[in-house]
C-alpha positions as CSV (number, residue, x, y, z in Angstrom):
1,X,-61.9,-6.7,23.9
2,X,-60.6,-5.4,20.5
3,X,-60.8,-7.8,18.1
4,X,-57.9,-8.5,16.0
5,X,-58.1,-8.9,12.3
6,X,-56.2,-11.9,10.3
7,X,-54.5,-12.5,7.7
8,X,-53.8,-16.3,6.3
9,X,-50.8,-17.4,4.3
10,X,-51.5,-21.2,2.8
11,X,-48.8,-22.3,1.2
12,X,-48.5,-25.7,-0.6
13,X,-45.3,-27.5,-1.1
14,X,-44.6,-30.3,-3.7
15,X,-41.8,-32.5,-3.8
16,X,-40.4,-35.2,-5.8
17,X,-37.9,-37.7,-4.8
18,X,-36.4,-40.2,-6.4
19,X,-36.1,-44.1,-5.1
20,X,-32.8,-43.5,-3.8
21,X,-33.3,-40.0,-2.3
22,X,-36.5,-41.2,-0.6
23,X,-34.7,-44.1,1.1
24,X,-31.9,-41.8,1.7
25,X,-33.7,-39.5,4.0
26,X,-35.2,-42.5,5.9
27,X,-32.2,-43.7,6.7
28,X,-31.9,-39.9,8.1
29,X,-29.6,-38.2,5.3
30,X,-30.0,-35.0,4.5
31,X,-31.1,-33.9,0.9
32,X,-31.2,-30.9,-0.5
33,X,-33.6,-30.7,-3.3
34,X,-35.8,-28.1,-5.9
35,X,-39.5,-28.3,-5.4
36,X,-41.8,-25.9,-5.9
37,X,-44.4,-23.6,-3.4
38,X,-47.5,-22.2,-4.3
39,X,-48.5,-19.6,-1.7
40,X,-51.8,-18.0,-1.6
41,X,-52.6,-15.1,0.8
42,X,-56.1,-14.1,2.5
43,X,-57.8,-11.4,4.1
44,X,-60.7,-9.7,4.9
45,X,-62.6,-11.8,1.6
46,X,-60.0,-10.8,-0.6
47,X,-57.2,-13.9,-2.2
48,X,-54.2,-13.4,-4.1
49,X,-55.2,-15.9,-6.2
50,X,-54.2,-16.9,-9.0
51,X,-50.7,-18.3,-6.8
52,X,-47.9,-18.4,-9.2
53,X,-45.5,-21.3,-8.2
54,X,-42.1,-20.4,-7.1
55,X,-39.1,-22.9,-7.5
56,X,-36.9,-22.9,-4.4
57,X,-34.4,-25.4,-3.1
58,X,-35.5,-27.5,-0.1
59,X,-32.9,-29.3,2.8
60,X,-35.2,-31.7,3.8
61,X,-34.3,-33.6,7.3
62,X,-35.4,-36.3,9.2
63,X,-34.0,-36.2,12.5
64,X,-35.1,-37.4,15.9
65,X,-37.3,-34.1,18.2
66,X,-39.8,-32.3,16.5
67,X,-41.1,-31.6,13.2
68,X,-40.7,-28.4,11.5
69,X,-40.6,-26.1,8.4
70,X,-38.3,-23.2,8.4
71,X,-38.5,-20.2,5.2
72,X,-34.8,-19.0,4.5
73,X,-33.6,-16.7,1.9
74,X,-33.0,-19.5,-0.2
75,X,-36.1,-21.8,0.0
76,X,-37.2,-24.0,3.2
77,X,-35.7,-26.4,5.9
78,X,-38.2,-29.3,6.9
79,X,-37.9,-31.6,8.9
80,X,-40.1,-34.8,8.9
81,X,-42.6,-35.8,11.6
82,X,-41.2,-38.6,13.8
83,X,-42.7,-41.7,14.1
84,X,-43.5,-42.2,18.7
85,X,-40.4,-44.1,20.6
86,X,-43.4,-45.8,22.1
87,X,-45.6,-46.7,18.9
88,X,-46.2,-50.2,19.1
89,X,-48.0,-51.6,15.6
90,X,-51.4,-53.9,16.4
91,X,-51.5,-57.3,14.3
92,X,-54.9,-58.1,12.8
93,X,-54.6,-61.9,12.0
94,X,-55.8,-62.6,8.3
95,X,-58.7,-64.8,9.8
96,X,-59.9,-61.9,11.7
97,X,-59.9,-59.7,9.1
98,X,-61.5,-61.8,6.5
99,X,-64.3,-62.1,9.2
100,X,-65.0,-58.3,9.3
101,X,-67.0,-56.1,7.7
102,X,-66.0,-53.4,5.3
103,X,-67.0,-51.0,8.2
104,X,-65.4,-52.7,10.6
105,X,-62.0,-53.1,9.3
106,X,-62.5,-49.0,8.3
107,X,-62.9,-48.4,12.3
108,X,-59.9,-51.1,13.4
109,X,-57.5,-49.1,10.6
110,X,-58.9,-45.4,11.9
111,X,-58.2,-46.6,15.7
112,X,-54.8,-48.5,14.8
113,X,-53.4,-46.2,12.4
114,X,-49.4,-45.9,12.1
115,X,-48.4,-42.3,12.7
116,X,-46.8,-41.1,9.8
117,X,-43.4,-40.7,9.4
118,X,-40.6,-41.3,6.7
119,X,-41.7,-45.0,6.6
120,X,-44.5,-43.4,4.4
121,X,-42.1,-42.8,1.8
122,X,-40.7,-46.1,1.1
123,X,-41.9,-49.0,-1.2
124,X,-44.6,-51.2,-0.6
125,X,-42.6,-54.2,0.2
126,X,-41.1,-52.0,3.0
127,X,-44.4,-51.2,4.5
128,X,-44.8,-47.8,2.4
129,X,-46.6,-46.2,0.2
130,X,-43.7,-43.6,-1.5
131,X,-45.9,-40.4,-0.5
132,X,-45.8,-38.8,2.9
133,X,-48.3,-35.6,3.2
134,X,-48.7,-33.4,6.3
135,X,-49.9,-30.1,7.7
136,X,-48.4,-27.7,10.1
137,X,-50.5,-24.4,11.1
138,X,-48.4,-21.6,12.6
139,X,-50.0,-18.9,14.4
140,X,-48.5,-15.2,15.0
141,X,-49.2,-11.8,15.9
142,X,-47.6,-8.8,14.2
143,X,-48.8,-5.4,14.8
144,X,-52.0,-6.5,16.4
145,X,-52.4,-8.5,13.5
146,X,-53.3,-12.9,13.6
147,X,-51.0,-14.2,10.9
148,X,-52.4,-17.9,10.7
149,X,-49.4,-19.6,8.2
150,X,-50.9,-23.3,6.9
151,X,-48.1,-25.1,5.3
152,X,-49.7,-28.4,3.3
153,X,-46.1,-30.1,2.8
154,X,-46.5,-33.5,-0.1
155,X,-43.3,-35.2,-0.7
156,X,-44.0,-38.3,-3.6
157,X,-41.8,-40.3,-5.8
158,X,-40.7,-38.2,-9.0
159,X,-42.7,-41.3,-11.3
160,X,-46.2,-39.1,-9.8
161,X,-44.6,-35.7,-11.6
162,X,-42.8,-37.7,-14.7
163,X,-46.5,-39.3,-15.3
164,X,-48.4,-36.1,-15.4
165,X,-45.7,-34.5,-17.8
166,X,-46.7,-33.7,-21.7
167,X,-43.8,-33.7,-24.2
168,X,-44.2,-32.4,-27.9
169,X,-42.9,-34.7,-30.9
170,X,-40.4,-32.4,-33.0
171,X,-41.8,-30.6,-35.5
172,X,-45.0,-28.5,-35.6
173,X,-48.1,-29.8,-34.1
174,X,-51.8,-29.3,-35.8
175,X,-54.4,-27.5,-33.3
């Protein structure tokens, strides 16, 4: 059997969504946002590294079916992944868990995990944690060629980019 040679595509996606827009798409609104990619190719040893980011707009979805991420012209379509119809959440009583070990609440929250979904993007007090991050791997052939496409997708509340920005006071700064 001939064996085909492959090429990867990773791309990374970051997004940043206000409180409103976050709560917005969970109650299934569409948004239409700027976020930025950073692809990075491979094959055969050889990277395109270093990525350059490229700013594209983003209609971000959260409708019921399945989850995807579509490249246009003008950027990307996603749509979220959907929490089961039949997920059913598992209470731990607080007397139970005080009575476990650190290893053993690990292994209940591993087996009892809540699939993700846009629940992960709201507050705390709403049973989220205002980041949702997920991987889709796309696999393809083109002129005998494996094209394996990894898209690593993070959507997080705009305070995670405003915190990690670095303003300059007027004037001239020393070095």
């Amino acid at each position: 059997m001939k064996t085909k040679k492959q090429t990867v595509l990773s791309i990374s996606h970051h997004l940043f969504l206000t409180r409103e827009q976050r709560y917005k798409l969970h109650e299934r609104n569409e948004l239409e946002v700027i976020g930025v990619s950073v692809p990075v190719w491979f094959e055969q040893g050889n990277t395109s590294e270093p990525a350059e980011e490229v700013f594209s707009k983003y209609i971000l979805k959260n409708e019921e079916g399945d989850y995807f991420i579509i490249n246009h012209n003008y950027g990307y379509e996603i749509n979220l992944p959907q929490m089961p119809a039949d997920f059913k959440t598992k209470d731990l009583s607080n007397e139970d868990w005080r009575k476990m070990t650190t290893h053993e609440r690990n292994e209940w929250y591993k087996k009892n995990s809540r699939p993700i979904s846009s629940l992960n993007l709201l507050e705390s007090h709403d049973m989220g944690g205002r980041f949702l991050k997920w991987t889709m791997v796309s696999n393809l052939i083109r002129q005998e060629r494996k094209l394996t496409i990894y898209n690593h997708i993070s959507i997080a509340d705009i305070s995670n980019l405003e915190n990690t920005l670095t303003f300059v006071s007027s004037g001239i700064s020393n070095f």
